[in-house]
N, C-alpha and C positions, 0 to 999 in steps of 0.2 A: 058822784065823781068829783075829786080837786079841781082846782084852778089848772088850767093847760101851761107847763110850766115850757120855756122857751131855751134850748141848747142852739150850740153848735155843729156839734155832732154827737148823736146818740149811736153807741155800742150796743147790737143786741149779743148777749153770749159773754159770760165772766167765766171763760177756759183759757187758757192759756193762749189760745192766739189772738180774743178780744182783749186779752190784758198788756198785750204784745204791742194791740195797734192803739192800745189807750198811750202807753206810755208812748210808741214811737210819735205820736202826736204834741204830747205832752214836752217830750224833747224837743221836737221843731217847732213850734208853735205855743209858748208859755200861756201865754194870752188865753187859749181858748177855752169856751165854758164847754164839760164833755159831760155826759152823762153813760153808764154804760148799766143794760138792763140783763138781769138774769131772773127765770122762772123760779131759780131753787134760793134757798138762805145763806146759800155763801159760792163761795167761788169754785173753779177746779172738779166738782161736783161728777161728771159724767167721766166724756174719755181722758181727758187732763188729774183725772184722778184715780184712771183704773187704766194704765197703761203698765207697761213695764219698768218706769223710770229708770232705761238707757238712755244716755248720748251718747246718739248716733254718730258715726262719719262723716257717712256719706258715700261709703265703696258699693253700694250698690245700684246707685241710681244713674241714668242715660247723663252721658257727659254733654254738659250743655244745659242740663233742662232744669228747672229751676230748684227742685229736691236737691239737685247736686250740690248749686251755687249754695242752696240756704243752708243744707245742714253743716257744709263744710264752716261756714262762717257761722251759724250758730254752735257748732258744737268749740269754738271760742269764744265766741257769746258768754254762752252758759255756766261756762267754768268762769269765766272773767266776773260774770255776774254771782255766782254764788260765793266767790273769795271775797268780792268788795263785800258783801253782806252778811260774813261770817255763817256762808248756809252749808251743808254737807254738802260734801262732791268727794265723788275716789275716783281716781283717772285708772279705772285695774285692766284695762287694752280686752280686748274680743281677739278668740280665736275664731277662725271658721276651718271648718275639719271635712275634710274628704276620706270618709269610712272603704272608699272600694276605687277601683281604677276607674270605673266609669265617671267618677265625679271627675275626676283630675282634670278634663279640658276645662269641663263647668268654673272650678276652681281658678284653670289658669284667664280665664276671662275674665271672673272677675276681679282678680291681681290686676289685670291689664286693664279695667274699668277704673281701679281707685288709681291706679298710676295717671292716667287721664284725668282725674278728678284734682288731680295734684295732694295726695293724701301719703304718708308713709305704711308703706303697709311692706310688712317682711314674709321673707316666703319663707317657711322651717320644714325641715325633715321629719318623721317618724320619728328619728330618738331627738329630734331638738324637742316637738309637739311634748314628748315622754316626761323629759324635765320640767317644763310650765304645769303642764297635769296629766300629772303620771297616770289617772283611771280614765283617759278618755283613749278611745278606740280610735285610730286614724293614720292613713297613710301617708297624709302629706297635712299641710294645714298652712295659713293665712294668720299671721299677730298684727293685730291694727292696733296698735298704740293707745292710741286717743279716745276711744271708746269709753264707756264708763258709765257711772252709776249716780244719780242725785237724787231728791227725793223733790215729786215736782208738786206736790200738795205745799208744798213748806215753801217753794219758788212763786207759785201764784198767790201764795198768803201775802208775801212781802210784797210782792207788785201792786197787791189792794192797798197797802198800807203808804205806798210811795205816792200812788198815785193819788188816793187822798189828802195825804200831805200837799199836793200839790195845787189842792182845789179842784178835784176831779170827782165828780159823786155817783152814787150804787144804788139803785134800786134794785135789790134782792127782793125774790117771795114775788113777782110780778111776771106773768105769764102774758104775752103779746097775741093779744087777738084781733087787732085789726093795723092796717097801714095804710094810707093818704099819701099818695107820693105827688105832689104839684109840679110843674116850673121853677120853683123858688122853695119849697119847704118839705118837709115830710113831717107827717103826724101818726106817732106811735099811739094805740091805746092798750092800754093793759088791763088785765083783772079790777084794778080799782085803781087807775090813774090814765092821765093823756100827757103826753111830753111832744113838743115841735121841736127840730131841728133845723140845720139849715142843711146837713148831711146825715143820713144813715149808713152805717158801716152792718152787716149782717156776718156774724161767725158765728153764729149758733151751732154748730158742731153737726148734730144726729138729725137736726130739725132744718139745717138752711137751706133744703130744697123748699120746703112749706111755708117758710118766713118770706125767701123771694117767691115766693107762688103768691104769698098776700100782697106783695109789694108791687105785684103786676106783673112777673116777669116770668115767661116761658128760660127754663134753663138747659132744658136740653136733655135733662139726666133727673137720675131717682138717688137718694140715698137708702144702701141697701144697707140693713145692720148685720153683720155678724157680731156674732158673740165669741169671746174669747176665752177660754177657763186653763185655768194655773192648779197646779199641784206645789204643794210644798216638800219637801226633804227635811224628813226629821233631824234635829241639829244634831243627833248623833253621826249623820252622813254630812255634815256641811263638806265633811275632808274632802267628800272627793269632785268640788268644784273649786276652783282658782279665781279664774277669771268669770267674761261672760264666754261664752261656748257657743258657739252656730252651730247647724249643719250648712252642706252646701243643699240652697234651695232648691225645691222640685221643680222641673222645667212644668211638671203637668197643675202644679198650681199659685196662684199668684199669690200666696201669701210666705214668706219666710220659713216656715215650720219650727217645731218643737224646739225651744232651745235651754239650756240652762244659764242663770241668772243669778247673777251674788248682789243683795239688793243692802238697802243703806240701814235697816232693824236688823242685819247678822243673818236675815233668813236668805236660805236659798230657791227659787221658784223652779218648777220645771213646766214648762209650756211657753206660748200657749197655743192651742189648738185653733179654728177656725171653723165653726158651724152658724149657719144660717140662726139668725134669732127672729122667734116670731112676735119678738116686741121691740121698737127702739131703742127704750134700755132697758130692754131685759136679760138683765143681771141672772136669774135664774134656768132650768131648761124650763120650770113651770109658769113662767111669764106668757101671757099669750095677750095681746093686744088684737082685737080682727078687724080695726080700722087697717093698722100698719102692715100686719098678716096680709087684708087683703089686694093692699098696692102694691106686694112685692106681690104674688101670686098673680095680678091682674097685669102688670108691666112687661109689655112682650119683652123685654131687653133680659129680662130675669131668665125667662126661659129658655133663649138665646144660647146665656154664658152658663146656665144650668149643663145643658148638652156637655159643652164642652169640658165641663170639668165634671161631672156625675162621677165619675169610682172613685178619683179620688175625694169628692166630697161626702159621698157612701163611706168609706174608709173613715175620715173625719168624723162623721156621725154617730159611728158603731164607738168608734174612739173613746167618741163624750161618754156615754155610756157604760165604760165598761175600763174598769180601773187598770185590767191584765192587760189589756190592748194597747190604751195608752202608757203601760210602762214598757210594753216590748218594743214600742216604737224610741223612747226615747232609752232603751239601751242599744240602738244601735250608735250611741254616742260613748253612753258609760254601762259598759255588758255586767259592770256589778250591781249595778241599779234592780233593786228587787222591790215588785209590790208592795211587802210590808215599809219601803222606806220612806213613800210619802203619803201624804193626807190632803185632802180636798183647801183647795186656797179660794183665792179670788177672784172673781172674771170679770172682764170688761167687754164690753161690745164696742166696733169699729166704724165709724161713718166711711163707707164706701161709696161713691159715685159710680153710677152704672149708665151707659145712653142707652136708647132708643135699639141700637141697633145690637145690643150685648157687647159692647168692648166697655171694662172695666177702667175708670180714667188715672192715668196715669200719676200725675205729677198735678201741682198744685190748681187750681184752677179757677180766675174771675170772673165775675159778671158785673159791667159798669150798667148803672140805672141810668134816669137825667139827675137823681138828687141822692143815688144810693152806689155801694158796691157790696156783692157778694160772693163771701168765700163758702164757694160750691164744689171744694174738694181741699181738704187739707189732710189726709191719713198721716199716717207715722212717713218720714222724723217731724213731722210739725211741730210735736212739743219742744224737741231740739233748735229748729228752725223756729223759735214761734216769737221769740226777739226780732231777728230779721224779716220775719213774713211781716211783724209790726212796718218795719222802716221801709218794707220793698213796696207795701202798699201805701204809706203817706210819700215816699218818692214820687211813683209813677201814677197815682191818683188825685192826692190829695194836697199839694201845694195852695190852699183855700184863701 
């Protein structure tokens, strides 16, 4: 093993919100020597690389709670940042569509959520919905402006690059297996190095339950993986999406559902679903990890929120599997949408936080060490939000 090399603060996690809080450091504080540690060869690697790459709003989230505050000021962030740096962005606005009367109140809440949130969001008719995109199915619908499409692999490359310019250094390829948290220091070891800090920051994404676990600290919660899978639309069908396209969410599950997406390579994604992974990032359904299988299986909290959402997660399952299922579902948005018009895409897996007692955790969520802090819940819009999750955490933490 090298010589124990000596920081000020070591990043574990080069995704998007450790590169968020390298720079918001790097902004306040020139001076500091930062090191920021990732297991894989480059950056953006996991969920900051298999996300949907929207910017978000922010109309969905509890007014007041911190998703609301960040995406709304990251999804200015974002675009401000990709214009100074010459990087893609298309501002093409999100609809969210009420297919049947019973969504309508769902709908008008959440109009009265982003009105709250101080966001513009217009209410349009059926024939207004007909003109933006004429094949989607719907009786009423939601135009949120703002919304839009970047490419965030290309967003986290340039933040490596800045931040190195700045004097800020990367150990990639370096997997953390142990932590030393003192009074005064913290001592990372990795696969074949040791680094001391005087702060550790942990945003490792899928793993920063197991990262604060080494660093001594009960957090309260599990990170659950789901896995997320996309379909593509053959470019012969690009016609019939515009924008991005919602549905209005299922009250019976916490995740957004099916939606259609105009991405920044011309393609268009359909999904994505939500099923349990029985690997951290298991990208595949034939990933099977039985250490991580069996922490969610062994976590009463798991079988807690299993109960509660079982058909529709049964439903979700049958989904993944079976190409007809999941296209009947997403032509309850576009009813021309036919099987042969997409093909297997990408998927990504979700760090979800889960307690103890099955409640799924909301909104973003810290844990202050004596020498560390950890981001023990970041889900979407974090990548939107992941500038500001930077600066709200050297705020309210890190004035060192």
């Amino acid at each position: 093993m090298d010589n124990i090399m000596t920081y000020d603060v070591i990043i574990i996690g080069a995704g998007l919100v450790g590169l968020g809080v390298a720079s918001a450091l790097q902004e306040s504080q020139p001076e500091l020597k930062l090191l920021v540690i990732d297991k894989e060869s480059g950056p953006a690697v996991h969920q900051s690389g298999h996300n949907s790459n929207v910017v978000h709003s922010g109309i969905y989230y509890t007014p007041g709670s911190l998703k609301a505050r960040l995406a709304k000021q990251g999804n200015i962030t974002t675009y401000a940042f990709c214009q100074q740096h010459n990087l893609y962005y298309d501002r093409c606005g999100k609809v969210i569509v009420a297919t049947n009367e019973k969504e309508l109140q769902a709908l008008e809440n959440i109009y009265q959520r982003g009105i709250e949130n101080g966001l513009e969001v217009i209410k349009m008719t059926e024939a207004e919905l007909k003109v933006r995109e004429p094949y989607v199915n719907g009786i009423a619908a939601l135009l949120v402006p703002d919304a839009g499409i970047v490419n965030y692999p290309e967003i986290a490359a340039k933040h490596v690059e800045i931040i190195q310019s700045r004097g800020g250094e990367f150990a990639f390829g370096q997997a953390v297996t142990a932590i030393n948290e003192t009074d005064d220091t913290v001592t990372v070891t990795t696969s074949n190095n040791q680094f001391t800090g005087r702060w550790l920051i942990n945003c490792a994404g899928l793993f920063s339950d197991r990262i604060a676990k080494m660093a001594g600290y009960d957090t309260g919660m599990k990170i659950v993986p789901f896995r997320g899978e996309y379909f593509m639309l053959n470019t012969n069908k690009n016609y019939l999406v515009n924008h991005l396209i919602y549905p209005v969410p299922n009250p019976d599950f916490p995740f957004l559902g099916v939606h259609f997406t105009r991405m920044y390579n011309g393609h268009r994604d359909v999904g994505p679903n939500a099923v349990l992974a029985f690997k951290r990032e298991g990208y595949k359904k034939s990933d099977i990890n039985l250490k991580d299988l069996a922490e969610v299986l062994t976590y009463k909290g798991f079988w807690k929120i299993a109960g509660n959402y079982l058909g529709e997660g049964m439903a979700e399952l049958r989904r993944s599997y079976s190409r007809k299922l999941f296209t009947a579902n997403a032509q309850k948005l576009i009813p021309d949408l036919r099987e042969a018009d997409i093909h297997p895409g990408p998927a990504g897996v979700r760090a979800q936080a889960l307690t103890r007692e099955g409640k799924l955790v909301d909104d973003f969520h810290f844990v202050k060490g004596k020498r560390s802090l950890h981001v023990c819940n970041a889900p979407s819009p974090a990548a939107t939000a992941s500038i500001e999750i930077g600066r709200e955490i050297v705020k309210e933490h890190f004035s060192l």
